[in-house]
KOLFIFI-14273 format. One line per 2 residues: number of its first residue (from 1); their letters; for each residue x, y, z of N, C-alpha, C, O, CB. Coordinates in Angstrom, 2 decimals. Glycine has a CB too. Example, Ala and Ser with C-alpha at 12.3 -4.5 7.8 and 13.67 -1.06 7.14 Angstrom:
! KOLFIFI-14273
1 = AS = 13.19 -5.69 7.80 12.30 -4.50 7.80 13.20 -3.30 7.80 14.24 -3.32 8.46 11.31 -4.47 9.05 ~ 12.85 -2.25 7.08 13.67 -1.06 7.14 12.90 0.03 7.87 13.41 1.14 8.04 14.08 -0.60 5.72
***
This chain:
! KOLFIFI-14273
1 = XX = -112.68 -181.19 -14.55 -113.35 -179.96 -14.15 -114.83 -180.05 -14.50 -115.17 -180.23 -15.67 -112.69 -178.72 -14.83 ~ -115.67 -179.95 -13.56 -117.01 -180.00 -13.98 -117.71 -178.29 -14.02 -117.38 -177.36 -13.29 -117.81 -181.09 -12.84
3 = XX = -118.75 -178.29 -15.13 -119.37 -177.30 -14.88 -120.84 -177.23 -14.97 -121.45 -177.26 -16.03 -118.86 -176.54 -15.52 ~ -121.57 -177.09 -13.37 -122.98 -177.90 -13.04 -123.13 -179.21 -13.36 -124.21 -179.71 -13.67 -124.10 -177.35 -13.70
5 = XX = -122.08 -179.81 -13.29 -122.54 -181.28 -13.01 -122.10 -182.13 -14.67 -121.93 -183.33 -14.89 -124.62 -181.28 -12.55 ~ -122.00 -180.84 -15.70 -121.19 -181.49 -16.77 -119.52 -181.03 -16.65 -118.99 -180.15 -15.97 -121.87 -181.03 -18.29
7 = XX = -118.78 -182.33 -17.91 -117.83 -182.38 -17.75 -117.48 -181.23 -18.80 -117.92 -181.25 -19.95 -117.40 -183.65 -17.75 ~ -116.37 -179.90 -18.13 -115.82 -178.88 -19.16 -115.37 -179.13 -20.31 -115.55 -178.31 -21.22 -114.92 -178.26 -18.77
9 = XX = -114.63 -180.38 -20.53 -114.14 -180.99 -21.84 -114.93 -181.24 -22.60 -114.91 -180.69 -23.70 -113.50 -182.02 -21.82 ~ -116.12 -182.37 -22.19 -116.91 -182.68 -22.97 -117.80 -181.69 -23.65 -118.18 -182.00 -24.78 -117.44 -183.48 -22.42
11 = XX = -118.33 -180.20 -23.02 -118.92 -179.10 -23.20 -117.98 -178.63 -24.65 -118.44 -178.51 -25.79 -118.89 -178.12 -21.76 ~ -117.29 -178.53 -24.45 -116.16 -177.88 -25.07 -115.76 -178.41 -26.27 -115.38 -177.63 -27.14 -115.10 -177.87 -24.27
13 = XX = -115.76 -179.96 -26.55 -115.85 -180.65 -27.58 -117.09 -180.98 -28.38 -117.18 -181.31 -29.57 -115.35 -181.58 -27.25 ~ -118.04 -180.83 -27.48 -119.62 -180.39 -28.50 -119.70 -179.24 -29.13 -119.85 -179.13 -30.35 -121.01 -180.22 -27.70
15 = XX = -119.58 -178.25 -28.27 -119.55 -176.74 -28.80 -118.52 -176.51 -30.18 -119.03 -176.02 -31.19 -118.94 -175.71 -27.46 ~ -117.05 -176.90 -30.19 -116.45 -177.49 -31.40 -116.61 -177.97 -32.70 -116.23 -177.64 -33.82 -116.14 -178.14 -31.17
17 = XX = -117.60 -179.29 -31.95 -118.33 -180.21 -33.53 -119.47 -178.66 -33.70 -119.39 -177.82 -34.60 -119.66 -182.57 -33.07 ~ -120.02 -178.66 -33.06 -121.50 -177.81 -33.53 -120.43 -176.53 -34.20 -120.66 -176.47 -35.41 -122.92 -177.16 -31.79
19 = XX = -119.51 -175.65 -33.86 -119.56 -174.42 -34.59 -119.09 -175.19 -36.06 -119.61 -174.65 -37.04 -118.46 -173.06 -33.89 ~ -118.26 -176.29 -36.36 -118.34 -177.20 -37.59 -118.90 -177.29 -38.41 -118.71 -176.91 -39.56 -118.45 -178.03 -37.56
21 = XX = -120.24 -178.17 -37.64 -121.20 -178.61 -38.01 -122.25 -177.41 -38.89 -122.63 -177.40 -40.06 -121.67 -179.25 -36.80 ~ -122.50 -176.51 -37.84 -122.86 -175.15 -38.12 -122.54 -174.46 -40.01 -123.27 -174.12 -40.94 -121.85 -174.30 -36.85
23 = XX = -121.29 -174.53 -39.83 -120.59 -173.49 -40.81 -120.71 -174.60 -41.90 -121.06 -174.05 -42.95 -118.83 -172.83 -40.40 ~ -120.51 -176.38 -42.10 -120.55 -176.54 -43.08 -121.84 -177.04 -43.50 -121.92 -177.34 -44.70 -119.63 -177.09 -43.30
25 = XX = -122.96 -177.20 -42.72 -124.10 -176.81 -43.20 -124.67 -175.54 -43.90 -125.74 -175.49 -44.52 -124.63 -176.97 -42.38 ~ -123.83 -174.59 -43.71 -124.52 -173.10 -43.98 -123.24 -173.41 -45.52 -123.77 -173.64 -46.61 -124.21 -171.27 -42.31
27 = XX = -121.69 -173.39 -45.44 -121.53 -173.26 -46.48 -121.85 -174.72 -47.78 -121.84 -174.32 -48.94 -120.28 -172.71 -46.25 ~ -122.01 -175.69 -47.66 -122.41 -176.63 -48.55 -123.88 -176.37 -48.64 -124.23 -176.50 -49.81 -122.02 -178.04 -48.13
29 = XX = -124.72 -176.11 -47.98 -125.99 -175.96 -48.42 -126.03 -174.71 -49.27 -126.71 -174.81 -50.29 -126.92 -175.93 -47.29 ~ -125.53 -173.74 -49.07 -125.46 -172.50 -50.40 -124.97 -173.05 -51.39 -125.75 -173.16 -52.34 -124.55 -171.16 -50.25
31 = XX = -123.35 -173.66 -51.63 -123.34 -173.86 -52.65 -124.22 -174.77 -53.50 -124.71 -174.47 -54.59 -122.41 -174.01 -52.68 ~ -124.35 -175.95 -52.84 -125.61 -176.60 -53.28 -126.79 -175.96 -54.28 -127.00 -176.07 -55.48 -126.22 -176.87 -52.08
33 = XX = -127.65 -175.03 -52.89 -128.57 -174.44 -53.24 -128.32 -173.64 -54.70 -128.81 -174.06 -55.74 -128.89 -173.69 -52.13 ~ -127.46 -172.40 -54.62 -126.63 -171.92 -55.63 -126.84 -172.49 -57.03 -127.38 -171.82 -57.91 -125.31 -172.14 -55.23
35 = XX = -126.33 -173.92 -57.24 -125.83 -174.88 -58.66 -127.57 -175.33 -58.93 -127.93 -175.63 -60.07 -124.39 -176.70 -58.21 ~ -128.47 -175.34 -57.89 -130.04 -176.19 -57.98 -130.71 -175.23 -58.58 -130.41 -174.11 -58.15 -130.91 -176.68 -56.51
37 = XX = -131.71 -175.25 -59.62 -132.90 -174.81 -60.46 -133.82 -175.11 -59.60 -133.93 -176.20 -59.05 -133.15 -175.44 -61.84 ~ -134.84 -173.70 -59.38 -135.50 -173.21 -58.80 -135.70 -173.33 -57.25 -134.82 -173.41 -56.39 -136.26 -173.39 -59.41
39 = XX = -137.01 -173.34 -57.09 -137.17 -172.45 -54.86 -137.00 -173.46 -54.50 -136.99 -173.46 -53.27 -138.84 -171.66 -53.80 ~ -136.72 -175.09 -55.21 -136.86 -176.27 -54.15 -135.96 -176.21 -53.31 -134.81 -176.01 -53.69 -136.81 -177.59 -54.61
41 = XX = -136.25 -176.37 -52.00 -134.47 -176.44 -51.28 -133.88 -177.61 -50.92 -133.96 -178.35 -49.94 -134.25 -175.71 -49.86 ~ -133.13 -177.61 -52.18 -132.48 -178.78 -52.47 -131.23 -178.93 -51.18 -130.96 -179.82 -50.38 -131.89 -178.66 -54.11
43 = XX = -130.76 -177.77 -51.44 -129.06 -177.55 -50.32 -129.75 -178.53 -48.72 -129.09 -179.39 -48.14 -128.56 -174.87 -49.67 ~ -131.08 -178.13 -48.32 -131.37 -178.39 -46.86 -131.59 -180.16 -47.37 -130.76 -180.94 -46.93 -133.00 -177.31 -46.02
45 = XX = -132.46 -180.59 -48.08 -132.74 -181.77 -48.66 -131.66 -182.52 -48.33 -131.68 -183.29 -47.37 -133.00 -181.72 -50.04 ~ -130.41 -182.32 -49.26 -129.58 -183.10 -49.00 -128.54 -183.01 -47.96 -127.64 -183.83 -47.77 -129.18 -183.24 -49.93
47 = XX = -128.81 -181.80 -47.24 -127.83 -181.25 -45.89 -128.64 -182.92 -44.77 -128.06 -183.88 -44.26 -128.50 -178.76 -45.02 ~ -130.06 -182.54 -44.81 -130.50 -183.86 -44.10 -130.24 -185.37 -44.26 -130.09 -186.18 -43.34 -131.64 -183.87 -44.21
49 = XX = -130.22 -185.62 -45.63 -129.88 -187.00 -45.92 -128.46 -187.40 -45.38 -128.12 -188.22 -44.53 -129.94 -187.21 -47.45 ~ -127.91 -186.73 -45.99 -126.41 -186.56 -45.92 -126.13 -186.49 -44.36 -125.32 -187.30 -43.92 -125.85 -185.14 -46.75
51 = XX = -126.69 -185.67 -43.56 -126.55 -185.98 -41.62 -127.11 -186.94 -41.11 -126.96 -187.16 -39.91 -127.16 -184.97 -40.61 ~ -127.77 -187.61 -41.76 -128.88 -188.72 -41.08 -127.95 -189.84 -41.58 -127.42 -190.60 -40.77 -130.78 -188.79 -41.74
53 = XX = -127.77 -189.94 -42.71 -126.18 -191.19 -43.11 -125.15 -191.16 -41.88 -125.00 -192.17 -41.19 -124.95 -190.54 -44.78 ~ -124.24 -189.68 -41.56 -123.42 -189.46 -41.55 -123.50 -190.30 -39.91 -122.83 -191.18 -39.37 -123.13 -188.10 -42.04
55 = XX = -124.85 -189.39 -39.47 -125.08 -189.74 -37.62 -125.42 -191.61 -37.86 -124.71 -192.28 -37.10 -127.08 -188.54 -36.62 ~ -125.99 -192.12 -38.40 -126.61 -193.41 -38.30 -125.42 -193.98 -38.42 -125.27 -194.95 -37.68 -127.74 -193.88 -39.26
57 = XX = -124.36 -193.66 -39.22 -122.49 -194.45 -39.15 -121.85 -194.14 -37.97 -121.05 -194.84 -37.35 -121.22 -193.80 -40.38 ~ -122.36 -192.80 -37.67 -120.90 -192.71 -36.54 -122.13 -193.09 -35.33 -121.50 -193.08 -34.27 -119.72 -190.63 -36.30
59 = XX = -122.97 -193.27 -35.16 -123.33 -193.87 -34.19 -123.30 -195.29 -33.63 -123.04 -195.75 -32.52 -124.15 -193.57 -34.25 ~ -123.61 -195.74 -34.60 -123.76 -197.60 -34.80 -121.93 -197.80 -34.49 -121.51 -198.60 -33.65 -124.47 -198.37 -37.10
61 = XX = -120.87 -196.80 -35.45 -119.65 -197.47 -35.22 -119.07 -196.85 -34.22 -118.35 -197.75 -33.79 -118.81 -197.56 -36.30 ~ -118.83 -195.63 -33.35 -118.82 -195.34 -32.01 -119.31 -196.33 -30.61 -118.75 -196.47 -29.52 -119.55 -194.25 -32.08
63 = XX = -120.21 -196.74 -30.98 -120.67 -197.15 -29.53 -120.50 -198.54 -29.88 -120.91 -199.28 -28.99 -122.28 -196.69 -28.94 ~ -120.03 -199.14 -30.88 -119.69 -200.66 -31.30 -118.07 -200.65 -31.38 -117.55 -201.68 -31.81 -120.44 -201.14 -32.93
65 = XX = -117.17 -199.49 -30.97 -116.12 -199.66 -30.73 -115.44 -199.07 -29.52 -116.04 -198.11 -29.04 -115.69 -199.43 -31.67 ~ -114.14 -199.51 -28.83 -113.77 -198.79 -28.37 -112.76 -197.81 -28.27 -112.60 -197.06 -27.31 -113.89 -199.17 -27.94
67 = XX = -111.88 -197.88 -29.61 -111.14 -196.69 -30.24 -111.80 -195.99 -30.07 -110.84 -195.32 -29.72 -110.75 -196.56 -31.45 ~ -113.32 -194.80 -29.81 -113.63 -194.12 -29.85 -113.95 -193.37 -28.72 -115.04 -193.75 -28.30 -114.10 -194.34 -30.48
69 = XX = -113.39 -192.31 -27.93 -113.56 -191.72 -26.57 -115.05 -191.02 -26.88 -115.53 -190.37 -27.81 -112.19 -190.54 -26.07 ~ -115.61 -191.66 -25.29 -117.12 -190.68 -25.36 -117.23 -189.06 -25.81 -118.15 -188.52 -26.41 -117.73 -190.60 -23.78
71 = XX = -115.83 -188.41 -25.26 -115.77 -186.89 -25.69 -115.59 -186.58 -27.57 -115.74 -185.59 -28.30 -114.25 -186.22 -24.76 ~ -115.22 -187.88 -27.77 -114.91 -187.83 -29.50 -116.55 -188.37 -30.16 -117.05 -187.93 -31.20 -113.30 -189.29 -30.08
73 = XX = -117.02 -189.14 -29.46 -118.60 -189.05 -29.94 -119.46 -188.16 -29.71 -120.37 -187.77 -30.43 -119.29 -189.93 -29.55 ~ -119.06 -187.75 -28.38 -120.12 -186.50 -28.46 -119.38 -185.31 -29.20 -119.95 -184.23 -29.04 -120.63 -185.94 -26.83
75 = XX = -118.70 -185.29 -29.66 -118.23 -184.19 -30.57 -119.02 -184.24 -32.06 -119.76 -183.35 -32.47 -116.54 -184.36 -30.77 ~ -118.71 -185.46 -32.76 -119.18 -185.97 -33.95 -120.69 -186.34 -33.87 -121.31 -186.21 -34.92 -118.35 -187.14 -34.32
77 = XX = -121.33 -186.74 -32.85 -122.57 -186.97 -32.85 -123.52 -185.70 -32.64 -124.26 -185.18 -33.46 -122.73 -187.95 -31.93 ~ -123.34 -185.43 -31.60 -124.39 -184.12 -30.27 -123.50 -182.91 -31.29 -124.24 -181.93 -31.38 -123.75 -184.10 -27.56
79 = XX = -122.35 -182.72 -31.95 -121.73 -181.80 -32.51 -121.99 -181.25 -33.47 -122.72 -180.28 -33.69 -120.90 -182.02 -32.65 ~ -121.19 -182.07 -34.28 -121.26 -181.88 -35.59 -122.12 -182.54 -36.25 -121.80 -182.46 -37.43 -120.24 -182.04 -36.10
81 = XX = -123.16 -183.22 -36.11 -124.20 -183.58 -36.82 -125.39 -182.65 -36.34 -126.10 -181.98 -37.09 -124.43 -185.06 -36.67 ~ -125.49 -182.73 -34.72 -126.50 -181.44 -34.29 -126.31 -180.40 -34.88 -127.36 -179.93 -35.33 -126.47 -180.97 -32.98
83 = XX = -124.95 -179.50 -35.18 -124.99 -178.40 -36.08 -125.38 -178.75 -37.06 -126.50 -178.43 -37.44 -124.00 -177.77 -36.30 ~ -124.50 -179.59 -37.85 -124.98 -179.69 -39.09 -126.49 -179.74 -39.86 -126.72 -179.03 -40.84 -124.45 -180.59 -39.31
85 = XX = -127.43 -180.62 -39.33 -128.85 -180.80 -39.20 -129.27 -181.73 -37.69 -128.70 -182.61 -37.04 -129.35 -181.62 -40.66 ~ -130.52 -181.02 -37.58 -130.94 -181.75 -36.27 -131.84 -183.05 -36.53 -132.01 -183.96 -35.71 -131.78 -180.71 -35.32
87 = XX = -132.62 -182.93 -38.33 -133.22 -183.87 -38.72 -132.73 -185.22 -38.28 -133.41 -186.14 -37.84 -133.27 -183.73 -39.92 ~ -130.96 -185.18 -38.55 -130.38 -186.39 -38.34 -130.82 -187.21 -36.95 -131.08 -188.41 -36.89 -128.92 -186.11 -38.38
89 = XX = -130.84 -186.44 -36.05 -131.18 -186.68 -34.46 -132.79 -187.68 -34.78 -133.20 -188.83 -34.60 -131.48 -184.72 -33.36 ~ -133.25 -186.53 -35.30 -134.71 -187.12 -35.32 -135.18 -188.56 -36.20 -136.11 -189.34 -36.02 -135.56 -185.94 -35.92
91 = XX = -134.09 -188.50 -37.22 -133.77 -189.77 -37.80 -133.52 -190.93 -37.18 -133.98 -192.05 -37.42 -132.88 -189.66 -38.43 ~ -132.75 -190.58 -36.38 -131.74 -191.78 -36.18 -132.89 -192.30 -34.59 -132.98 -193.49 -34.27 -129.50 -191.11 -35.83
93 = XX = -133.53 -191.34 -33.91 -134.39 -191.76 -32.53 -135.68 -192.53 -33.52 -136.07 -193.61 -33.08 -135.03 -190.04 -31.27 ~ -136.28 -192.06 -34.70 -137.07 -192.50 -34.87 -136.80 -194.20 -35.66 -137.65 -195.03 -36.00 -137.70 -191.45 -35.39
95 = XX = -135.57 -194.26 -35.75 -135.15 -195.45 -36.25 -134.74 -196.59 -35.20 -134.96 -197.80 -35.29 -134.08 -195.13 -37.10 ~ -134.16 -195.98 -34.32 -134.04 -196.75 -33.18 -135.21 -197.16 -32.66 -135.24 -198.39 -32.58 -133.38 -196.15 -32.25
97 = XX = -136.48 -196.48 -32.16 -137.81 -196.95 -32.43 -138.01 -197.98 -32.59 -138.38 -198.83 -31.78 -138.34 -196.55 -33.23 ~ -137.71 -198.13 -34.26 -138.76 -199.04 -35.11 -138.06 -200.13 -34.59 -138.75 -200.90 -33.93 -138.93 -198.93 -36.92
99 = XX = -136.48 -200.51 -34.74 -135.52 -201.30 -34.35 -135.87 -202.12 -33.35 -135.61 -203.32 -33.46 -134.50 -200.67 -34.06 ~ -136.58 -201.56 -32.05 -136.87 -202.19 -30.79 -138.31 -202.60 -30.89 -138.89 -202.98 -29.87 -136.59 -201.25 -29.56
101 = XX = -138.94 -202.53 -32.09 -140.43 -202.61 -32.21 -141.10 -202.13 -31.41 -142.12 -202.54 -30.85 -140.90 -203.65 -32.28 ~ -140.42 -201.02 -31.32 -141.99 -200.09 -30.68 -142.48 -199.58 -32.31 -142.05 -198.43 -32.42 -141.55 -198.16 -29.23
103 = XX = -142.99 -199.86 -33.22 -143.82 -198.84 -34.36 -144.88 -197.74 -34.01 -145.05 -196.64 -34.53 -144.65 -199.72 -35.31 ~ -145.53 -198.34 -33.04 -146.86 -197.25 -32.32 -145.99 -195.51 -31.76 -146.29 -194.33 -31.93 -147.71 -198.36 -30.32
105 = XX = -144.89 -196.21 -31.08 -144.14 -194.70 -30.61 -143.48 -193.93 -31.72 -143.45 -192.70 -31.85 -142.88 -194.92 -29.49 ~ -142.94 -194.91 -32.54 -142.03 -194.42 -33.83 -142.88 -193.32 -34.58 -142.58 -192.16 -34.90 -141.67 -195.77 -34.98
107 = XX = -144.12 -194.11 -34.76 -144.90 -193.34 -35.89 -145.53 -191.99 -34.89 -145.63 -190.87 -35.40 -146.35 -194.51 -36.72 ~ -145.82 -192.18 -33.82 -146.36 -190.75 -32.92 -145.38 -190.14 -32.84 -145.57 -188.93 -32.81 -146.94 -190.79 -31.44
109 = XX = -143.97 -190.58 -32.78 -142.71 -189.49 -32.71 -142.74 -188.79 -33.73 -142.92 -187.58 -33.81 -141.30 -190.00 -32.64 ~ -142.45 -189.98 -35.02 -142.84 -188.62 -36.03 -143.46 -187.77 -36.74 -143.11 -186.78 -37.37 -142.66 -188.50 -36.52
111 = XX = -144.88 -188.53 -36.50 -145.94 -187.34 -36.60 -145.92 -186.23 -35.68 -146.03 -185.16 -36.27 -147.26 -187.83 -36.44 ~ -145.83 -186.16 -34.71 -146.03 -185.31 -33.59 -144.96 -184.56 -33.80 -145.19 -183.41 -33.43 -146.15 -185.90 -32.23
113 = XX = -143.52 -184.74 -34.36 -142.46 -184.00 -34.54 -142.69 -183.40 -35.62 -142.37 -182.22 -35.51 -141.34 -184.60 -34.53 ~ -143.09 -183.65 -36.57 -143.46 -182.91 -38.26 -144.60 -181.87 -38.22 -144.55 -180.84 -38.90 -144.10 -184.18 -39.51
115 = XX = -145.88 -182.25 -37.21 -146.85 -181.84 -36.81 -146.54 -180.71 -36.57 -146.47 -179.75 -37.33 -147.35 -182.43 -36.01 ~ -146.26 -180.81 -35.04 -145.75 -180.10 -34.60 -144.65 -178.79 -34.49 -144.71 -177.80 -33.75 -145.76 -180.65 -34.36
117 = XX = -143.70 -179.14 -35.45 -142.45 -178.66 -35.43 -143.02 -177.66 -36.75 -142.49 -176.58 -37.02 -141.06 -179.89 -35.59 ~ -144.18 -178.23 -37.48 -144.80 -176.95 -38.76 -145.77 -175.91 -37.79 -145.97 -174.70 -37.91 -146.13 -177.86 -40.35
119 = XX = -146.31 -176.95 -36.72 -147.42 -175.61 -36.12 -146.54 -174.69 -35.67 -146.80 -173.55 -36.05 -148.56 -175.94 -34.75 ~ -145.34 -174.83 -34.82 -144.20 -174.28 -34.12 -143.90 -173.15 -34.93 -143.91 -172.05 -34.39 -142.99 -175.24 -33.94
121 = XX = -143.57 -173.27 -36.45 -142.92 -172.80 -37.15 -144.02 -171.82 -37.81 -143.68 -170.86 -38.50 -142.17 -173.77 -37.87 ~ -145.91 -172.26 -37.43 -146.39 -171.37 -38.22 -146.58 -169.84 -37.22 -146.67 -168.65 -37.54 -147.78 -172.05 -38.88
123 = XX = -146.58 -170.88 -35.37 -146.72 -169.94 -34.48 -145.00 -168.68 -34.38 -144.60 -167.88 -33.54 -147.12 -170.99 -32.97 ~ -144.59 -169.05 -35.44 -143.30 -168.17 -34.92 -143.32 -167.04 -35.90 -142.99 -165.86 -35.78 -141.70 -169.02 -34.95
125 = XX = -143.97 -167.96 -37.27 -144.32 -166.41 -38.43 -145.13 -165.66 -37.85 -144.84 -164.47 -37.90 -145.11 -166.60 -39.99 ~ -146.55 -166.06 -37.02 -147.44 -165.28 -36.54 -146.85 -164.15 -35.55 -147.35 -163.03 -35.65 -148.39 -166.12 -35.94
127 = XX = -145.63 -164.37 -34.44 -145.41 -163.68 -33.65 -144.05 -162.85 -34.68 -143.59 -161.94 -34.00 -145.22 -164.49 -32.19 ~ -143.61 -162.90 -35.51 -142.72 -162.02 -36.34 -143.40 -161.45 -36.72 -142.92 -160.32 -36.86 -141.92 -162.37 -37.24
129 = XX = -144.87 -161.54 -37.20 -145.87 -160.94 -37.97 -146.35 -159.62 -36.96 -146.47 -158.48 -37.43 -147.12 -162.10 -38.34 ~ -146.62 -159.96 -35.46 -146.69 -159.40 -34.89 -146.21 -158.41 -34.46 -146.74 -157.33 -34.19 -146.80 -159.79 -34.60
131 = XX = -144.64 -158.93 -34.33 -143.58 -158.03 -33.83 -143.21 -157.09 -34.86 -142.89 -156.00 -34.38 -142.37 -158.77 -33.36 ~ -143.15 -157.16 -36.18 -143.04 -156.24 -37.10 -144.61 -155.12 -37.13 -144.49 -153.90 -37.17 -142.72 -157.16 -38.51
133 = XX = -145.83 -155.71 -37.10 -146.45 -155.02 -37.04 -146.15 -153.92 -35.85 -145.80 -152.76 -36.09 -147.41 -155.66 -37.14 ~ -146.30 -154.33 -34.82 -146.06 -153.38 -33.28 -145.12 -152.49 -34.00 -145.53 -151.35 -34.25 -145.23 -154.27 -31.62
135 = XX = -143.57 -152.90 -34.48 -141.97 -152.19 -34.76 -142.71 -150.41 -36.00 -142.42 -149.22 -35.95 -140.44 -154.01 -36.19 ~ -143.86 -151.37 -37.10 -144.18 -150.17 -37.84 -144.91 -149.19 -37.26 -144.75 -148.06 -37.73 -144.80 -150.45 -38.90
137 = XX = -146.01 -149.39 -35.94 -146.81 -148.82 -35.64 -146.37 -147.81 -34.88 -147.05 -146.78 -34.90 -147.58 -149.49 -35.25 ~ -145.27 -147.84 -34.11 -144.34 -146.88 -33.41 -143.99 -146.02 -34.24 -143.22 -145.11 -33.90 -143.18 -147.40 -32.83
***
């Protein structure tokens, strides 16, 4: 069954890993956070390390085997590691990168992603900043 041109199963088995992925990022990073001394955020720290391991294994051993159905990788990969942290994604492209010796793209990927992804994040306080201002002024 396709839906627009993707396969319903495969939709369906991402959406799966991600609500997973999702929930045990949110609950291991509290407890984490929780047991850690002071504002560092330790819980996200190691939520990343810990997805960037997790994706760099099941990637390398997924696509180097064939016990593994594409709908079962994209579950565990695009899934449950995308929920879990997206850093991992960004890990694992910027590693593949270096791998093929491109370094020139590697290093603009991840500057431009860190760069970027803070201006992103400063333009989004500015428009909350906004939107709360407008919400009091009413």
């Amino acid at each position: 069954m396709s839906m627009n041109g993707f396969d319903a199963k495969l939709l369906g088995m991402i959406a799966l890993g991600s609500a997973t992925g999702g929930v045990a990022r949110f609950v291991l990073g509290s407890v984490i956070q929780a047991r850690s001394a002071g504002a560092f955020p330790t819980g996200t720290l190691l939520i990343n390390i810990s997805g960037s391991l997790l994706l760099g294994f099941l990637m390398r051993y997924t696509l180097g085997s064939t016990s593994v159905s594409p709908e079962v990788r994209a579950m565990l990969t695009t899934g449950f590691c995308g929920g879990y942290t997206t850093f991992s994604t960004f890990s694992y492209e910027t590693l593949t990168l270096i791998e093929d010796g491109d370094w020139r793209r590697a290093g603009g990927y991840a500057t431009a992603s860190v760069v970027l992804a803070l201006l992103g994040t400063l333009g989004g306080f500015a428009l909350a900043r906004a939107a709360l201002d407008a919400r009091r002024a009413l």
